[in-house]
PAZAPA-4460 file (N, C-alpha, C; in steps of 0.05 Angstrom, whole numbers, plus 32768, in hexadecimal, padded with zeros to 4 digits):
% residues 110
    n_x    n_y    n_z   ca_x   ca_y   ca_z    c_x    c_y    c_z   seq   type   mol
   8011   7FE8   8000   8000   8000   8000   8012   8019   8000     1      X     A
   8013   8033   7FEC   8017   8040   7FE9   800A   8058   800B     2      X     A
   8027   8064   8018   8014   8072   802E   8022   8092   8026     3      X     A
   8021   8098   800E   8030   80B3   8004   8013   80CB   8010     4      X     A
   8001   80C3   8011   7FEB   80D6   8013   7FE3   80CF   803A     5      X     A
   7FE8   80BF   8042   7FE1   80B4   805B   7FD7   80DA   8071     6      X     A
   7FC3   80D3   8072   7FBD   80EB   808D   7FAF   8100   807F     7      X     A
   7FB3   8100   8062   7FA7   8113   8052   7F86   8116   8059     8      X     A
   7F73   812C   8058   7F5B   812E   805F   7F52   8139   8047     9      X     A
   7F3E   8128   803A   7F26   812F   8017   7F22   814D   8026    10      X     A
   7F26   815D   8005   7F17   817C   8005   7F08   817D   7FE9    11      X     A
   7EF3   8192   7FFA   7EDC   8198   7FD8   7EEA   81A4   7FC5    12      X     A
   7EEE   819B   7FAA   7EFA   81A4   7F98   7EEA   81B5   7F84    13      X     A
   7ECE   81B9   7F8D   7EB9   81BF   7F75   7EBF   81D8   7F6A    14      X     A
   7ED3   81F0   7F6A   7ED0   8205   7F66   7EF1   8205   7F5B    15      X     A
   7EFF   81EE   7F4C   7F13   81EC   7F3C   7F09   81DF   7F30    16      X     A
   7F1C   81E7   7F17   7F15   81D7   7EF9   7F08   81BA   7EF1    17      X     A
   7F1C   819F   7F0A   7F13   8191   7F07   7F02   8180   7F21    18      X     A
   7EEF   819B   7F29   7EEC   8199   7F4A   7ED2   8185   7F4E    19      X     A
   7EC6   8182   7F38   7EA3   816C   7F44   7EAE   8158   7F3E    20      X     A
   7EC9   8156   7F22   7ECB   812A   7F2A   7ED6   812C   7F41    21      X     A
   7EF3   813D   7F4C   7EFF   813A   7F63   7EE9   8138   7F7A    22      X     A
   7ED7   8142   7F7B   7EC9   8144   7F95   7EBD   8121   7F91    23      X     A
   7EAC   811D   7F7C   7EA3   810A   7F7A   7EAF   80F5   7F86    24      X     A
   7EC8   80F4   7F81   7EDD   80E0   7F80   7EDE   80DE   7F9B    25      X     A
   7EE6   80FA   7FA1   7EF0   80F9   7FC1   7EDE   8103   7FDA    26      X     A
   7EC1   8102   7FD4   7EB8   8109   7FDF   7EAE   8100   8005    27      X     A
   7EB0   80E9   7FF8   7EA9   80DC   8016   7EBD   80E6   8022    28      X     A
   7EB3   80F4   8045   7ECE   80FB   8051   7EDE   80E6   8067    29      X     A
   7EDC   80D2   8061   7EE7   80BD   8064   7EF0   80B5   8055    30      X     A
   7EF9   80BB   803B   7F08   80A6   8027   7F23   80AB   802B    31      X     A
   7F32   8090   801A   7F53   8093   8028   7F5B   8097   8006    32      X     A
   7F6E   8099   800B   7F7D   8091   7FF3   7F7B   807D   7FE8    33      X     A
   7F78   8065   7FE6   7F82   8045   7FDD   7F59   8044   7FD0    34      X     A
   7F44   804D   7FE4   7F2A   8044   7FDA   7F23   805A   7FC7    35      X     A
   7F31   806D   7FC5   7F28   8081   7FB3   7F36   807C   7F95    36      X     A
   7F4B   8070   7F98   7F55   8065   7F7D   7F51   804D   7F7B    37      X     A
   7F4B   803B   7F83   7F3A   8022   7F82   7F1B   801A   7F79    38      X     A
   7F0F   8034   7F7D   7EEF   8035   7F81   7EE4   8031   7F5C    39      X     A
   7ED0   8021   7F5B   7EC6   8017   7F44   7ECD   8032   7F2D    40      X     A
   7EBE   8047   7F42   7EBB   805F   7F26   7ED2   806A   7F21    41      X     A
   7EEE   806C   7F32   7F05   807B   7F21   7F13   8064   7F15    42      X     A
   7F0C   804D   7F15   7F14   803E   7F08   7F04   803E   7EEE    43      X     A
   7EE7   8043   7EEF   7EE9   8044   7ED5   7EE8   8062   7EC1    44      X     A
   7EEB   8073   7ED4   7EF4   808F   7EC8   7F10   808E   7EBD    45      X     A
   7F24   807B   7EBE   7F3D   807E   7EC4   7F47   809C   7ED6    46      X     A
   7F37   809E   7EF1   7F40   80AE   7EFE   7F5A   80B7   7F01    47      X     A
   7F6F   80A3   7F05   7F80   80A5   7F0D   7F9A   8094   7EFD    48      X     A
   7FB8   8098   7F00   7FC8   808E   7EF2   7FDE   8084   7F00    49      X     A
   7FE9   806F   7EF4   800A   8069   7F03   8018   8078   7EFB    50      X     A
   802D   807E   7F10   804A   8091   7F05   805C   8083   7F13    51      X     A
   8075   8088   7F0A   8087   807A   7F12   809F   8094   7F1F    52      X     A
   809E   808F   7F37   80A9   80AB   7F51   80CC   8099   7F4E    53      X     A
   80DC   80AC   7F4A   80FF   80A1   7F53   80FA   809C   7F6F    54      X     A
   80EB   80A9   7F84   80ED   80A1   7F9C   80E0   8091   7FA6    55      X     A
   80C9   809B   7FA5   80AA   8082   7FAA   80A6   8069   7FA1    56      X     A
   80B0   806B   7F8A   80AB   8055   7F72   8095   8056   7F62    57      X     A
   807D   8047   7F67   8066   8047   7F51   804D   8050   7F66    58      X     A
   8044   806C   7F5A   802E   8077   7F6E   8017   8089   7F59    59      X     A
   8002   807D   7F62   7FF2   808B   7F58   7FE8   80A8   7F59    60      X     A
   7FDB   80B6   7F42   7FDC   80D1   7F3F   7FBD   80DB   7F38    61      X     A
   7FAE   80EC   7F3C   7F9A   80F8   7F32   7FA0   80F2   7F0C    62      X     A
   7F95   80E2   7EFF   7F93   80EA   7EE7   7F8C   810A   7ED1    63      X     A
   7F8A   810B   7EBF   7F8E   812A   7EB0   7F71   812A   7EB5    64      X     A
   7F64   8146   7EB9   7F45   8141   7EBF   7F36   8145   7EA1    65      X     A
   7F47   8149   7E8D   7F3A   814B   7E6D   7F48   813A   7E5F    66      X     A
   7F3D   8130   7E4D   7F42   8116   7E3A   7F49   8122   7E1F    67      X     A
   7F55   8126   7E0B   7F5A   8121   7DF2   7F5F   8111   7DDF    68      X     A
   7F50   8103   7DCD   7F59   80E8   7DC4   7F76   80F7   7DAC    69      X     A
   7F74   8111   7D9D   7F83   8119   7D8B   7F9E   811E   7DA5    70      X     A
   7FA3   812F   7DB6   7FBB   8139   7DCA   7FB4   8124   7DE0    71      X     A
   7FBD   811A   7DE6   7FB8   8109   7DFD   7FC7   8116   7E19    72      X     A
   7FCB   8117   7E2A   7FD7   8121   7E41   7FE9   8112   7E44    73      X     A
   8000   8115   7E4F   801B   80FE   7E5A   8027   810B   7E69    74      X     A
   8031   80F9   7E7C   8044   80FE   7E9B   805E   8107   7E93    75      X     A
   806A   8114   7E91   8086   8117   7E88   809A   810F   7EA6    76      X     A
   808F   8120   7EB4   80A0   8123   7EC8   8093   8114   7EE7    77      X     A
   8095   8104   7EF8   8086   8100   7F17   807E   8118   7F28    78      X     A
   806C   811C   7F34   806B   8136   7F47   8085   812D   7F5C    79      X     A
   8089   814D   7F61   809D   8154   7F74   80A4   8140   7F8B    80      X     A
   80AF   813E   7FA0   80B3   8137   7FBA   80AE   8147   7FC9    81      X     A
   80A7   8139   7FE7   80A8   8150   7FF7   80BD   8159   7FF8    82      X     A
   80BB   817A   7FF1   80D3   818F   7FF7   80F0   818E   7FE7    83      X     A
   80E7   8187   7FD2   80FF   8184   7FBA   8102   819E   7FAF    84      X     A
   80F0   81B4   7FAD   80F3   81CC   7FA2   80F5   81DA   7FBB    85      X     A
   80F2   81DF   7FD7   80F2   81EB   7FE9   8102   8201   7FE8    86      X     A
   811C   8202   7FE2   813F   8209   7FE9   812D   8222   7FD1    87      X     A
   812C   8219   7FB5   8130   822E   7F9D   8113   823D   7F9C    88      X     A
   8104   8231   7FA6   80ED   8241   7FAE   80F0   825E   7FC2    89      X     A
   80FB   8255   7FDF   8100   8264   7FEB   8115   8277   7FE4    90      X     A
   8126   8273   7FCE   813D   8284   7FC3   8134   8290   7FB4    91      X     A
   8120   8287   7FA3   8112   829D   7F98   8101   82B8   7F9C    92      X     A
   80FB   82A8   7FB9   80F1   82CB   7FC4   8100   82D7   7FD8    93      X     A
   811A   82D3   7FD4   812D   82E1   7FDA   813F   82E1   7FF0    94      X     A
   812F   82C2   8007   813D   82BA   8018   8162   82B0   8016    95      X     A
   816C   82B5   801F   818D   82B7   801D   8193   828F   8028    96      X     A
   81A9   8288   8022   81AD   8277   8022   81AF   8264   804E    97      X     A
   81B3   827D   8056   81B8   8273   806E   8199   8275   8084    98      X     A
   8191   827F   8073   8171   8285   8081   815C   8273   807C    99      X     A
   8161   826B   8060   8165   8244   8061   8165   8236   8069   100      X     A
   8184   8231   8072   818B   821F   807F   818D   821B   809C   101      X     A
   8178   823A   80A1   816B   8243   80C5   814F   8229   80C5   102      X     A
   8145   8236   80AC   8127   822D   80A9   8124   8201   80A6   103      X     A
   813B   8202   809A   8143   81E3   809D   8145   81D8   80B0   104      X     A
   815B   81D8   80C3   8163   81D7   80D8   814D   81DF   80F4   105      X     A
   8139   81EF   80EA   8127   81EE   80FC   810E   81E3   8103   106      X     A
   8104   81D8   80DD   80FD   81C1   80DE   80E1   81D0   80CF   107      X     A
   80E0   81F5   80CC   80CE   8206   80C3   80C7   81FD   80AA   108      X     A
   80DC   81EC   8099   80D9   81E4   807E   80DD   81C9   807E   109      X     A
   80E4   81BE   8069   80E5   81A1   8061   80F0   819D   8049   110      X     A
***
């Protein structure tokens, strides 16, 4: 069992683009991860997709919420890790390198 989402709590999505299947999907506020990508209907929506994580390994993903049979959608890249962009993020708004490595060390970031 994949526990990449573990602790996570369902939110209403209805007021983003692809927010009534998401809600649909996720609406019960009890659902976990594993029965929401398991469940008859995103299985047969193809809700959702394998990707293959360098770290995780093979974890499933929200599928594209629009279909094209001419452009099809494709994964190029895995989503992020926790806190793989952190460092150049925060350098980008102008935090200095040692204020960083305050915020690391203190545990403010990740």
């Amino acid at each position: 069992m994949n526990e990449i989402l573990q602790g996570i709590r369902v939110l209403d999505f209805t007021h983003v683009a692809s927010g009534p299947m998401c809600t649909m999907l996720l609406g019960d506020p009890g659902a976990t991860y594993d029965n929401v990508v398991t469940s008859p209907q995103a299985q047969h929506d193809q809700a959702f997709i394998s990707v293959n994580h360098p770290y995780y390994g093979e974890i499933k993903m929200p599928a594209f919420g629009l279909k094209f049979s001419q452009t099809p959608a494709q994964v190029k890249l895995p989503p992020p890790s926790h806190g793989e962009h952190t460092e150049e993020i925060l350098l980008s708004f102008g935090y200095d390198k040692n204020a960083i490595k305050s915020l690391f060390e203190t545990k403010v970031v990740f």
